[in-house]
N, C-alpha and C positions, 0 to 999 in steps of 0.2 A: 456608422452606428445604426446597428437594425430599433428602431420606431416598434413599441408593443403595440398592438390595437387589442381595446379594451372592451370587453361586450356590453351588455345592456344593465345584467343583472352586477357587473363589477361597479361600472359607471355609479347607479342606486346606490351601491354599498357603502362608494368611497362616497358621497354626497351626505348619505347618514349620520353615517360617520365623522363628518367633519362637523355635524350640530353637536353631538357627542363631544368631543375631542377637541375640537376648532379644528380652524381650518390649515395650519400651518404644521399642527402634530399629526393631523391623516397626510397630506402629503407629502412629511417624510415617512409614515409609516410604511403607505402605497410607492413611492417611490415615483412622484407624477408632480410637476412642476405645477407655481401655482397659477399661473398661465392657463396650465390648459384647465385647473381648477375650474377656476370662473369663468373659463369658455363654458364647459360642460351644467356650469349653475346658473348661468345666463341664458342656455338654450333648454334646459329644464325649466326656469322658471317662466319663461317664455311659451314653447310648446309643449311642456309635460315630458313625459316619457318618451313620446314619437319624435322629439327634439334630440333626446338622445341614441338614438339607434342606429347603426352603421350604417353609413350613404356612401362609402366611401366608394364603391361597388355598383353605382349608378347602371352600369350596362349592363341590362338584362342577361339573362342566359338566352333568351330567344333573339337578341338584338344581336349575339355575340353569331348565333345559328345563320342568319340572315348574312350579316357581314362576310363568312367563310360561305355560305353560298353564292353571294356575288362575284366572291375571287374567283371561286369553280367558274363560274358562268362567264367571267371575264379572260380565264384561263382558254377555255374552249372557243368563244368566239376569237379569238386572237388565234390560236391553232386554225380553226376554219377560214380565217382573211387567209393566213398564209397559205392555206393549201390553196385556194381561190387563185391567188396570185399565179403561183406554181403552174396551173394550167393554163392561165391567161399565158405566161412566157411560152408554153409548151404549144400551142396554138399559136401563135407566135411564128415559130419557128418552121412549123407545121405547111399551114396556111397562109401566112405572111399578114393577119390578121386578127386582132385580139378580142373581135366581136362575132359570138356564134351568130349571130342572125345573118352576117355576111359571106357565112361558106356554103 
């Protein structure tokens, strides 16, 4: 079952609406269980509006930027050990030695 997520100005609505109406006729009208009713009236009455506003979303877009940057970087350093290696066998082989400072 797909989860609606409800914005800021809906949340207010159905909240009004339920002084209006009560509380049991707005959530069947909205179609919102009354669970998450009193979630959402219990963090309204708590922190106000900013109690209600989608957090669901906590990672930044710049957090998300950073994240895919360090796979790049993680990406490439792992490309560079390998190739590293590569010449150490290659020298190796070569020289019978896997430390430049010894040829």
């Amino acid at each position: 079952m797909k989860y609606k997520r409800w914005s800021l100005s809906q949340k207010l609505e159905i909240l009004a609406s339920s002084e209006e109406i009560g509380v049991v006729e707005t959530c069947r009208k909205y179609s919102v269980s009354t669970g998450t009713f009193y979630n959402w009236k219990k963090k309204f009455d708590h922190k106000g509006e900013a109690g209600l506003k989608i957090n669901y979303d906590l990672k930044s877009k710049e957090l998300k930027q950073v994240e895919e940057e360090n796979r790049v970087l993680r990406k490439l350093l792992g490309n560079k050990e390998i190739e590293l290696e590569v010449q150490r066998e290659l020298l190796k082989k070569k020289f019978g030695t896997s430390d430049p400072r010894k040829i």
